[in-house]
DRENPA-3360 file (N, C-alpha, C; in nm, 2 decimals, always signed):
BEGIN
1 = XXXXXXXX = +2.53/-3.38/+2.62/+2.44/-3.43/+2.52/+2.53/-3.50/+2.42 ~ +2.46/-3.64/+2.37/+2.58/-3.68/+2.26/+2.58/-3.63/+2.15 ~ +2.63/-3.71/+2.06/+2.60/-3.64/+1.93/+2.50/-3.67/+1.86 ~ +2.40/-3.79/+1.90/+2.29/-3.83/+1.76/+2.20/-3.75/+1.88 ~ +2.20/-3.71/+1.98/+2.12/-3.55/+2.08/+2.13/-3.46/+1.95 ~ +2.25/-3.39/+1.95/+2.28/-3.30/+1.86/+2.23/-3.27/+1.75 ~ +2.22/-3.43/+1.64/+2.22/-3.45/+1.54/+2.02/-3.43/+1.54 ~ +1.98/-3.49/+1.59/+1.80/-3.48/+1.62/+1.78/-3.34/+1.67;
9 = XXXXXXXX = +1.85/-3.30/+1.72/+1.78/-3.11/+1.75/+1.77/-3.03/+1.68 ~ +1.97/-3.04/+1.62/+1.94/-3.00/+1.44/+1.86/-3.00/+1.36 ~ +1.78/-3.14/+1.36/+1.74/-3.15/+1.21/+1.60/-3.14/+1.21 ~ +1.57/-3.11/+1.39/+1.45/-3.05/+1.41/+1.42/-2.97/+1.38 ~ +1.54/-2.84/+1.42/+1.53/-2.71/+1.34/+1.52/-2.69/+1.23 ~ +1.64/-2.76/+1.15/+1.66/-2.75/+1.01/+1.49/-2.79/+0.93 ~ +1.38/-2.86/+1.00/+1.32/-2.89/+0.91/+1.24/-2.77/+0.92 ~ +1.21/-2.69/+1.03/+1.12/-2.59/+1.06/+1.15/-2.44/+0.97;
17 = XXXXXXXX = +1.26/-2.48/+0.89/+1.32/-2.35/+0.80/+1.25/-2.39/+0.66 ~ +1.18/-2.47/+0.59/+1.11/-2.44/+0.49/+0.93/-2.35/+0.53 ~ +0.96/-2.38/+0.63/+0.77/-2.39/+0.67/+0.76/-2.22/+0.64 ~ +0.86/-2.14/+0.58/+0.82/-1.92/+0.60/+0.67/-1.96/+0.49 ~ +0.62/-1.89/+0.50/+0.55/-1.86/+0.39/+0.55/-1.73/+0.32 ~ +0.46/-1.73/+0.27/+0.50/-1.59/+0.17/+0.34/-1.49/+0.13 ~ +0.31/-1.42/+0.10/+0.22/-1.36/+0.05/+0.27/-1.22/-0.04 ~ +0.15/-1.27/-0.16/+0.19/-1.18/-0.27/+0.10/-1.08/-0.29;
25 = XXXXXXXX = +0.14/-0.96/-0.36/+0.09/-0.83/-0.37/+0.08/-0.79/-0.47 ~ -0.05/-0.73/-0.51/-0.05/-0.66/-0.65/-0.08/-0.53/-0.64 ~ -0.02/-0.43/-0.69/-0.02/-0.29/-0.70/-0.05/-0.26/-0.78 ~ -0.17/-0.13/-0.83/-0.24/-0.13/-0.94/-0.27/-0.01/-0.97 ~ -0.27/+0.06/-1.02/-0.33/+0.19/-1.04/-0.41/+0.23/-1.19 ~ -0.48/+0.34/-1.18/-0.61/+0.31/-1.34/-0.59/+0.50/-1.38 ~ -0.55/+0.55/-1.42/-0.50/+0.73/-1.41/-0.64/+0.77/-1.38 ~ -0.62/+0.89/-1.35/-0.74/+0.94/-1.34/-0.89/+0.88/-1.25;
33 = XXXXXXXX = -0.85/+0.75/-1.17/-0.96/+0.71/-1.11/-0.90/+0.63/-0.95 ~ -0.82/+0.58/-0.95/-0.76/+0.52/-0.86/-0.62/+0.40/-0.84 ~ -0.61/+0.35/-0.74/-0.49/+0.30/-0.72/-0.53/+0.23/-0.62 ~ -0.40/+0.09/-0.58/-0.40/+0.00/-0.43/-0.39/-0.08/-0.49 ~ -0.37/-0.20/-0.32/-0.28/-0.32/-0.36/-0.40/-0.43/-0.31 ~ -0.39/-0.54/-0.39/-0.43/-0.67/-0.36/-0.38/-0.79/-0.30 ~ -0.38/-0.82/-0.18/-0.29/-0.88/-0.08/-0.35/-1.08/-0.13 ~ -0.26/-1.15/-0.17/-0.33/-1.30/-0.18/-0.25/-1.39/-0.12;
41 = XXXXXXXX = -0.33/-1.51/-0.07/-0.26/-1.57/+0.05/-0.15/-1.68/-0.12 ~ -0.09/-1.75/+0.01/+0.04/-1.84/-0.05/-0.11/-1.98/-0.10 ~ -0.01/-2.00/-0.22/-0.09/-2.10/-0.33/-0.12/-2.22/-0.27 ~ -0.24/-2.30/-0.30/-0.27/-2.39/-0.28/-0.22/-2.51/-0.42 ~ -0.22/-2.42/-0.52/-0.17/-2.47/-0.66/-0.06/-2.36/-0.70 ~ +0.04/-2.44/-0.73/+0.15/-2.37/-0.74/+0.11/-2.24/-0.86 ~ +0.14/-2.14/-0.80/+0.14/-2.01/-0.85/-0.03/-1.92/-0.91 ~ -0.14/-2.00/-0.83/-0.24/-1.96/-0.81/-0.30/-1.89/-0.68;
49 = XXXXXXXX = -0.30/-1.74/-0.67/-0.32/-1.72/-0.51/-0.44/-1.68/-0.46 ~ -0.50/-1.63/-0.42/-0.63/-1.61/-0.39/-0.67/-1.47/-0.31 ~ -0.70/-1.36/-0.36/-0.73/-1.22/-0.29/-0.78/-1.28/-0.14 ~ -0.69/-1.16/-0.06/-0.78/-1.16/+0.05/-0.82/-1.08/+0.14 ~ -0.75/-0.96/+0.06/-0.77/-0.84/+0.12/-0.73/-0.71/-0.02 ~ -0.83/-0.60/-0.02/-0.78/-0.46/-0.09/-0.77/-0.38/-0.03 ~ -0.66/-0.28/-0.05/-0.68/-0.15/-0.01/-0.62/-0.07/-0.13 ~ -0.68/+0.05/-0.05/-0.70/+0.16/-0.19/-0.75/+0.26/-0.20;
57 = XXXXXXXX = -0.79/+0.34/-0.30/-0.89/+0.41/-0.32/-0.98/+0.43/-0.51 ~ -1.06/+0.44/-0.50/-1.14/+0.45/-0.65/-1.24/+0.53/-0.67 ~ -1.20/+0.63/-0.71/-1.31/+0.78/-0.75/-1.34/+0.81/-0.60 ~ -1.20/+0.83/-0.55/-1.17/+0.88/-0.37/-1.23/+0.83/-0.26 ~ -1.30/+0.69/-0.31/-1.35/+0.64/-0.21/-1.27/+0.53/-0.18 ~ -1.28/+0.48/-0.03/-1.21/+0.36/+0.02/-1.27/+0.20/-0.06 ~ -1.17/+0.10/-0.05/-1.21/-0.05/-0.12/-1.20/-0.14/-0.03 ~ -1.33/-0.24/-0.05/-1.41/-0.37/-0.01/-1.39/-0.48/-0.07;
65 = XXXXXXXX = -1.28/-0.57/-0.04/-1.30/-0.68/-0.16/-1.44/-0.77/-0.11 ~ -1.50/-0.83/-0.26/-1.57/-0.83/-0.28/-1.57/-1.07/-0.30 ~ -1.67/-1.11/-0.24/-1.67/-1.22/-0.22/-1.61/-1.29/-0.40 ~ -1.58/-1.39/-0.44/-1.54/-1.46/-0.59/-1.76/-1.48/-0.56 ~ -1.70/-1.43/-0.68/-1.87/-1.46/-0.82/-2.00/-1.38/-0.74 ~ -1.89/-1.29/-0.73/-2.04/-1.18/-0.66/-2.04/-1.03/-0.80 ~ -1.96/-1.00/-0.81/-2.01/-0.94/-0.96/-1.91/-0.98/-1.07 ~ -1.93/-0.94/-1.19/-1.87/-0.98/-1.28/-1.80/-1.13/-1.32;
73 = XXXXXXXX = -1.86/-1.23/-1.25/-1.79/-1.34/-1.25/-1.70/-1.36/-1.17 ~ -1.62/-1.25/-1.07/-1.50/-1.26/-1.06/-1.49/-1.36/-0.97 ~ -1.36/-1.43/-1.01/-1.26/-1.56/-0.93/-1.17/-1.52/-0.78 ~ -1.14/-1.38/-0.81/-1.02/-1.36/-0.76/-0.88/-1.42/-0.72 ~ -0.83/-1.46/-0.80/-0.74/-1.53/-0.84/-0.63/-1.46/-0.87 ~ -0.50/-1.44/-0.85/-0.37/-1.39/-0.86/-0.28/-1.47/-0.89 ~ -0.22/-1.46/-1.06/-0.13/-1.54/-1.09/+0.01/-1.52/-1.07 ~ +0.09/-1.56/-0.98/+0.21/-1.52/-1.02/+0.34/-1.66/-0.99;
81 = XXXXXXXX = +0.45/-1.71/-1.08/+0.47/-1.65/-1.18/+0.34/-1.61/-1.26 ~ +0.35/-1.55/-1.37/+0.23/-1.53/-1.45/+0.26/-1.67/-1.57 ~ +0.35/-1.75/-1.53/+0.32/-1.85/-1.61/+0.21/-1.94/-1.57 ~ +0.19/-1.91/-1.49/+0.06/-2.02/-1.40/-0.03/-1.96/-1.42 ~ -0.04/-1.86/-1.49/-0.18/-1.79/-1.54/-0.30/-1.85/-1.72 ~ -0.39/-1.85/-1.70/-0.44/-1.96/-1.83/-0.37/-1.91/-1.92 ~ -0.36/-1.75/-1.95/-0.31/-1.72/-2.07/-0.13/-1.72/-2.09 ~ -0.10/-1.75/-1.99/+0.04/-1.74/-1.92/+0.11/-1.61/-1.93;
89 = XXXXXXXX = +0.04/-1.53/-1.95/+0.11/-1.34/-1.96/+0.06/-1.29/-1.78 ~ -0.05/-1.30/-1.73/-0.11/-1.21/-1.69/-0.09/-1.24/-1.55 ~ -0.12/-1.14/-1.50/-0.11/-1.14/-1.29/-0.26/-1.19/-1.27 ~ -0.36/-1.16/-1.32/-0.50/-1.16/-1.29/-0.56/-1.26/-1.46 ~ -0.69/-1.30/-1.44/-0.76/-1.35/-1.57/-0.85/-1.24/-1.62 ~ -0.91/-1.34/-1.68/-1.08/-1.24/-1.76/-1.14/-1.25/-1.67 ~ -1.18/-1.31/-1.52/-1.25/-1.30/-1.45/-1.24/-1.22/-1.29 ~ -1.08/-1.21/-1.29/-1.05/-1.07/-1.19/-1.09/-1.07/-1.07;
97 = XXXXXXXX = -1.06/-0.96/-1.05/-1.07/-0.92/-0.88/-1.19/-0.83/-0.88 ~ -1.26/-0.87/-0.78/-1.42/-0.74/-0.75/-1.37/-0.66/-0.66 ~ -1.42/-0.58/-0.64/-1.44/-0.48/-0.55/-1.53/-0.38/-0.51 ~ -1.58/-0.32/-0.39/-1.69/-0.21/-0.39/-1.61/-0.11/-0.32 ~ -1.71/+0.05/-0.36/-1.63/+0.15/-0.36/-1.72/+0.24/-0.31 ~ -1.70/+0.34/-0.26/-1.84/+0.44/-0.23/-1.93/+0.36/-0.13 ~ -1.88/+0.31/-0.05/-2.00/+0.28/+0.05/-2.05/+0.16/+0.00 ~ -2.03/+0.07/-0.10/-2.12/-0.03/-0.18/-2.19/+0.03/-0.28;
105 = XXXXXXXX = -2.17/+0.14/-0.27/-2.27/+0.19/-0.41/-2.21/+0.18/-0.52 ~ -2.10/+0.13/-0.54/-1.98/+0.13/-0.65/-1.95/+0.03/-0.63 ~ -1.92/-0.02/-0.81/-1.85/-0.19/-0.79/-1.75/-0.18/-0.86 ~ -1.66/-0.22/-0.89/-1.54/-0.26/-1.02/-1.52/-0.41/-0.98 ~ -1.43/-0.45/-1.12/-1.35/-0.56/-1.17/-1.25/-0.54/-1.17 ~ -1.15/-0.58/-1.15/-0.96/-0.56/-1.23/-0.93/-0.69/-1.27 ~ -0.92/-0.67/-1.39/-0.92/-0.84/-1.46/-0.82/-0.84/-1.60 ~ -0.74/-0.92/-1.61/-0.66/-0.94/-1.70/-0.70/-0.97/-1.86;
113 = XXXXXXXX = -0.59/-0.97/-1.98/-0.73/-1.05/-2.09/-0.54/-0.97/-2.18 ~ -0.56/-1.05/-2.30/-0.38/-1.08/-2.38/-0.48/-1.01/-2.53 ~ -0.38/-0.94/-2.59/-0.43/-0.86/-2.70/-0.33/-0.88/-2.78 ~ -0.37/-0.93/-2.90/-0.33/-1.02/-3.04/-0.40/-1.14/-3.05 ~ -0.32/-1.18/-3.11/-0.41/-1.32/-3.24/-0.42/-1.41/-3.15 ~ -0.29/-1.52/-3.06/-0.29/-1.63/-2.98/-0.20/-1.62/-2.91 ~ -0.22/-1.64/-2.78/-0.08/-1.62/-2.68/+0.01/-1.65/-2.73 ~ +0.13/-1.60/-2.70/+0.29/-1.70/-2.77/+0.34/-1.59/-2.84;
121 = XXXXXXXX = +0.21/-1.55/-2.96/+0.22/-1.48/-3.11/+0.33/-1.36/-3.06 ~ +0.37/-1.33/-3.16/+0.49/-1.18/-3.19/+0.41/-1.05/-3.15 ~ +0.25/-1.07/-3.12/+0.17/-0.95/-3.10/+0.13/-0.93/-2.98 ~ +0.12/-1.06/-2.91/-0.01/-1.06/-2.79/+0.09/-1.00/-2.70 ~ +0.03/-0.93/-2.60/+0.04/-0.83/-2.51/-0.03/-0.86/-2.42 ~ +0.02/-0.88/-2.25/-0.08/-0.89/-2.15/-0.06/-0.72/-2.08 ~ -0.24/-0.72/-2.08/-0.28/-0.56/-2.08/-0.42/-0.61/-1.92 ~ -0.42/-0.50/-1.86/-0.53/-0.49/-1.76/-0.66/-0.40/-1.74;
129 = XXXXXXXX = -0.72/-0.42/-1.74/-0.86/-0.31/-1.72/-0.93/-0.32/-1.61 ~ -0.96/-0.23/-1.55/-1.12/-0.21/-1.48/-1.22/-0.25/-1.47 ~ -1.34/-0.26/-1.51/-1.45/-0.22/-1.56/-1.54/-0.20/-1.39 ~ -1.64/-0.07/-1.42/-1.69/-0.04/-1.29/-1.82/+0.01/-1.36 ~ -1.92/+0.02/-1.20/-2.05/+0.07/-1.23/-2.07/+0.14/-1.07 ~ -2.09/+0.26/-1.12/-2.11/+0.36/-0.98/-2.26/+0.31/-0.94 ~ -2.36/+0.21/-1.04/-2.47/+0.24/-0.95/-2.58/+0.33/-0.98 ~ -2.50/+0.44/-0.97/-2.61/+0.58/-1.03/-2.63/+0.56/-1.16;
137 = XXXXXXXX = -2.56/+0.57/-1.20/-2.57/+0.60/-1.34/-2.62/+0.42/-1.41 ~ -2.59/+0.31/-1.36/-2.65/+0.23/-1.38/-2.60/+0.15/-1.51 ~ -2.47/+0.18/-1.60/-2.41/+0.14/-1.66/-2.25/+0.11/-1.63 ~ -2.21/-0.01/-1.69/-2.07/-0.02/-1.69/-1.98/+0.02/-1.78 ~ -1.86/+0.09/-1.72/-1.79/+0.18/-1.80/-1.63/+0.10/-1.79 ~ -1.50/+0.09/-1.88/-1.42/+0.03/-1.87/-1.29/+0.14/-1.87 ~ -1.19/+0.11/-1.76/-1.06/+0.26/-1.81/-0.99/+0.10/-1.77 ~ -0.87/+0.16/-1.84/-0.72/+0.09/-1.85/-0.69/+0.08/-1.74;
145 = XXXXXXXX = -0.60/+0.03/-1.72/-0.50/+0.00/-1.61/-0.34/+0.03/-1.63 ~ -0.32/+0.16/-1.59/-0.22/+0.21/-1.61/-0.07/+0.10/-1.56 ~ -0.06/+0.08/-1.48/+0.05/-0.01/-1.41/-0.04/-0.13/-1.28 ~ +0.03/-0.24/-1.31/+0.02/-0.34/-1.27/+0.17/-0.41/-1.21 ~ +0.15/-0.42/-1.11/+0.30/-0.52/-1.09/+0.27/-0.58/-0.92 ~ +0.40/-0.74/-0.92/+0.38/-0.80/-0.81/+0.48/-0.78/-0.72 ~ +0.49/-0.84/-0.61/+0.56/-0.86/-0.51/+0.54/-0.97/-0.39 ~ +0.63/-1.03/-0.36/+0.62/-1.17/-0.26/+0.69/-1.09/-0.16;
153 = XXXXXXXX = +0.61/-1.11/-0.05/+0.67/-1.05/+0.10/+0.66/-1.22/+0.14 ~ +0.76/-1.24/+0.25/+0.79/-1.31/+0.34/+0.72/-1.32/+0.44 ~ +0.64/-1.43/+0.51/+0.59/-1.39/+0.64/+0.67/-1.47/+0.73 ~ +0.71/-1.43/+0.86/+0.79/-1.47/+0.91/+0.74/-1.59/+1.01 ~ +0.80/-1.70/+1.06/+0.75/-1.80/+1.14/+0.72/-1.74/+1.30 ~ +0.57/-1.80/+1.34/+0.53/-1.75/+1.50/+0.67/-1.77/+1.53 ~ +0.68/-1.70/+1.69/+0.83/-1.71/+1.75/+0.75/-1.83/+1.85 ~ +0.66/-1.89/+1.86/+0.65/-2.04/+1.93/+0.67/-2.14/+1.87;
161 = XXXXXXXX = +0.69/-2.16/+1.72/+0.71/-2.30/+1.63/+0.82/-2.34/+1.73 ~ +1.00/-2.26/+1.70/+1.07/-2.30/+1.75/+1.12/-2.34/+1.88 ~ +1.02/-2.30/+1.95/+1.07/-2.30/+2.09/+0.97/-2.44/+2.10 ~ +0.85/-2.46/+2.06/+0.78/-2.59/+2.05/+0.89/-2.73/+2.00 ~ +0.94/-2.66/+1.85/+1.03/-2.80/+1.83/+1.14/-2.85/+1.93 ~ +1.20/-2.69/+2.02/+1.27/-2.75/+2.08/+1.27/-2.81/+2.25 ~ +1.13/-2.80/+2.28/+1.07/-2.88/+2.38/+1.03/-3.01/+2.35 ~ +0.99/-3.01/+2.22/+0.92/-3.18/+2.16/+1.09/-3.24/+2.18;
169 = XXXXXXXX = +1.18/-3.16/+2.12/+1.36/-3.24/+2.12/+1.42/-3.26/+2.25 ~ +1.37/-3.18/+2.36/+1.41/-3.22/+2.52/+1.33/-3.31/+2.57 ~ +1.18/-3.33/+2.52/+1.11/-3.48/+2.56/+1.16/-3.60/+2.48 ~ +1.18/-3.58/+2.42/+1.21/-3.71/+2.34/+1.37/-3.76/+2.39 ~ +1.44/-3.66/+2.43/+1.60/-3.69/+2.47/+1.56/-3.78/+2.62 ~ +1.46/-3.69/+2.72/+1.41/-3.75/+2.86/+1.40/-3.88/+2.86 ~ +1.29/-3.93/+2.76/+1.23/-4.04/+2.71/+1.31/-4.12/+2.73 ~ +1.45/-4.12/+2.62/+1.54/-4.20/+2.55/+1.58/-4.20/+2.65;
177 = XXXXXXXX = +1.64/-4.15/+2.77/+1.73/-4.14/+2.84/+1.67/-4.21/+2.99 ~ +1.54/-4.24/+2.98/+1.46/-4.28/+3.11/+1.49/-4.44/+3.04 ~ +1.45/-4.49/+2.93/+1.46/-4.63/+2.86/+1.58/-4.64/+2.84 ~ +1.73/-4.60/+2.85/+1.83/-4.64/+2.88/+1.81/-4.65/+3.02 ~ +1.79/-4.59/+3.09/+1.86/-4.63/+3.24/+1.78/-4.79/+3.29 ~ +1.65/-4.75/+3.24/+1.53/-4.87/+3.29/+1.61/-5.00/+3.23 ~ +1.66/-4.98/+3.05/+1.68/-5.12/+3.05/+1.86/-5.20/+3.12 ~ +1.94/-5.08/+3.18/+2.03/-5.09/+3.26/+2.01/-5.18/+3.35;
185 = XXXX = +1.84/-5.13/+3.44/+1.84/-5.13/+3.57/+1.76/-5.30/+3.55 ~ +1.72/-5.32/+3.41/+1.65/-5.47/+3.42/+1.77/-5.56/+3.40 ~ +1.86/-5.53/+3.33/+1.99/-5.61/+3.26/+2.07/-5.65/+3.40 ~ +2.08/-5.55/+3.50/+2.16/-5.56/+3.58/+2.14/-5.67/+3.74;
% end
């Protein structure tokens, strides 16, 4: 193989190394009622991610994410950095993540919201809450959110990308090497 072979197989590869992607996690817990993580895919808008899966538990029952604007307004939207967030503090907005609990008979929110005067200020604090409604009882009740935090996992590339790039790099070498000989065989 020559070297501009070389140099094109390379840089076949080399380009196939930005393509990882990534998916981010939010872990969440509320005392006394429950915990789990919010899985959201890689941004379409830098550092905006999109739930797409919960697991968990809430008043010991298993979690259903819950379609955007099916209760509480929610977006489900995951900011991270959290500078990409409106308020630029928070992982989540005022419009949050849904979820059902109990079979569907239970709904919650987990939704962000900054406490003080105006973001920026010496006071504001980004803080998270709940708000849920079992249903039975037919009202919505709000508990804190004890800890909130993210995490970006790595997902790794199919093991066919590379073996595809480097079959497209042995046709294209064939090619090149069939149109040298052809224009040899016309020259000559």
């Amino acid at each position: 193989m020559n070297r501009s072979a070389l140099l094109a197989t390379a840089s076949a590869f080399a380009a196939l190394a930005p393509l990882s992607a990534g998916a981010v996690t939010l872990d969440w817990s509320v005392s006394g009622l429950g915990s789990g993580t919010i899985t959201a895919t890689t941004p379409g808008v830098a550092g905006v991610h999109t739930a797409t899966g919960i697991t968990g538990t809430f008043q010991g029952s298993g979690l259903t994410l819950l379609p955007a604007n099916s209760w509480g307004g929610n977006d489900n939207l995951v900011y991270y950095p959290v500078s990409a967030s409106p308020t630029g503090l928070n992982l989540l907005d005022f419009d949050g993540v849904s979820f059902s609990y109990n079979g569907g008979k239970g709904v919650g929110n987990l939704y962000g919201y900054t406490t003080g005067a105006t973001p920026g200020s010496c006071c504001t604090v980004a803080a998270y809450q709940v708000k849920y409604n079992s249903q039975n009882s037919g009202k919505t009740t709000h508990g804190t959110v004890a800890s909130a935090s993210v995490s970006v996992a790595a997902t790794p590339l199919p093991a066919s990308l590379p073996l595809f790039a480097g079959g497209a790099a042995v046709v294209g070498l064939v090619a090149r090497r069939r149109k040298k000989k052809a224009a040899a065989v016309a020259g000559a």
